[in-house]
MIMI-419181 format. One record per residue (C-alpha): x, y, z. Coordinates in Angstrom, 1 decimal, padded with zeros to 4 digits, m for minus. Each point is the difference from the previous one (the first is absolute). Layout:
+--------+--------+--------+
:     px :     py :     pz :
+--------+--------+--------+
:      X :      Y :      Z :
...
+--------+--------+--------+
This chain:
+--------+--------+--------+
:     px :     py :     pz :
+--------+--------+--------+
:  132.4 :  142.8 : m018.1 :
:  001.0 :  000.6 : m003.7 :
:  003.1 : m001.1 : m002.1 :
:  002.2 :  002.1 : m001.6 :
: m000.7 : m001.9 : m003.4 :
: m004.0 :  001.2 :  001.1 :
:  000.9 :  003.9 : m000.1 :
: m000.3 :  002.2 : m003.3 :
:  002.1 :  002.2 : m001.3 :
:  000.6 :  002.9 :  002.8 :
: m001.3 : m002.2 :  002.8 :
:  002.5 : m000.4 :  003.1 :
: m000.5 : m001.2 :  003.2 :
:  002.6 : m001.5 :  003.1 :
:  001.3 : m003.5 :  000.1 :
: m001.5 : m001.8 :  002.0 :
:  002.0 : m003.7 : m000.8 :
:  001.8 : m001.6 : m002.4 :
:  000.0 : m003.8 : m001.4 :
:  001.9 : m001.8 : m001.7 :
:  002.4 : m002.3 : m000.2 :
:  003.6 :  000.6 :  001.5 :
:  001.8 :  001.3 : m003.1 :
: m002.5 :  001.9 : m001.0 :
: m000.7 :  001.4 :  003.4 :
:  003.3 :  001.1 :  000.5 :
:  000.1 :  002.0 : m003.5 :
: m003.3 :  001.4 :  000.9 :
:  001.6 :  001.6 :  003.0 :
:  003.0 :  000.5 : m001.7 :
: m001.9 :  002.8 : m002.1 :
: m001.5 :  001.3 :  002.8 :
: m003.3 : m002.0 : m000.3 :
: m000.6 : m000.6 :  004.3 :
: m002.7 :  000.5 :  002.6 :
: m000.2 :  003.2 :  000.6 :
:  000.6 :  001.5 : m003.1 :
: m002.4 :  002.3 : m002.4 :
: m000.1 : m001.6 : m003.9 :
: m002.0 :  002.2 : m002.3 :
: m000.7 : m001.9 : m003.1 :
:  001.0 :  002.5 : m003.2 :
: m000.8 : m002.5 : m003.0 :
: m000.4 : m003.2 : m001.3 :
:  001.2 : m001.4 : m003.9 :
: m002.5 : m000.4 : m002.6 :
: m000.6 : m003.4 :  000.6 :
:  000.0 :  000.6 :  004.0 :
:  003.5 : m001.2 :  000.4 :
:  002.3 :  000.9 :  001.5 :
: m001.0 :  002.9 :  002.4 :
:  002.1 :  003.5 :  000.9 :
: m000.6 :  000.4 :  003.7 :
:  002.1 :  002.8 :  002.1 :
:  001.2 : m001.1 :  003.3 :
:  001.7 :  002.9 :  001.5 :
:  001.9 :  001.9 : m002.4 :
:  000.4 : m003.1 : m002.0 :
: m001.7 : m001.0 : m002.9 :
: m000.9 : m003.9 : m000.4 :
: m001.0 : m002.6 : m002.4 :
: m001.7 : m002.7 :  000.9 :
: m001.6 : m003.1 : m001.7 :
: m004.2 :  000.3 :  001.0 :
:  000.9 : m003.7 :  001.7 :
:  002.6 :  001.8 :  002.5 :
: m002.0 :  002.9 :  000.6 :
: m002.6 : m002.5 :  001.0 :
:  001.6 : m000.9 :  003.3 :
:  000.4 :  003.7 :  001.0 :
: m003.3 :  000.1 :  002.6 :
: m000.9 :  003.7 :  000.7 :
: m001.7 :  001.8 :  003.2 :
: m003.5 :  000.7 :  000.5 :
:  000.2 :  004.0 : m000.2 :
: m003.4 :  001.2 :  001.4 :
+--------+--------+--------+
């Protein structure tokens, strides 16, 4: 299992679960951040935060520490 703050640039994989705390959780899925999902990592800042992932046909920022909690599948 990977993260989605592991992936680089042009990596993507499905959502396998998401942690974190309630607030946060319910933003996460709010953006469209859920199991089940595909996230394709596009890029991160210069200093590696925050990250632009696309969920959908949404584009998302996202601090490297929320990204963290974002558990991808095994895809082999």
């Amino acid at each position: 299992m990977r993260r989605l703050d592991e992936l680089s640039p042009g990596e993507e994989g499905r959502i396998q679960r998401v942690s974190a705390p309630k607030g946060l959780l319910r933003r996460l899925f709010a953006l469209g951040l859920r199991p089940g999902a595909r996230v394709r990592l596009l890029r991160r800042a210069p200093l590696g935060d925050p990250l632009e992932v696309r969920v959908g046909e949404s584009f998302v920022a996202l601090r490297k520490h929320e990204a963290a909690g974002v558990v991808l599948e095994d895809e082999r």
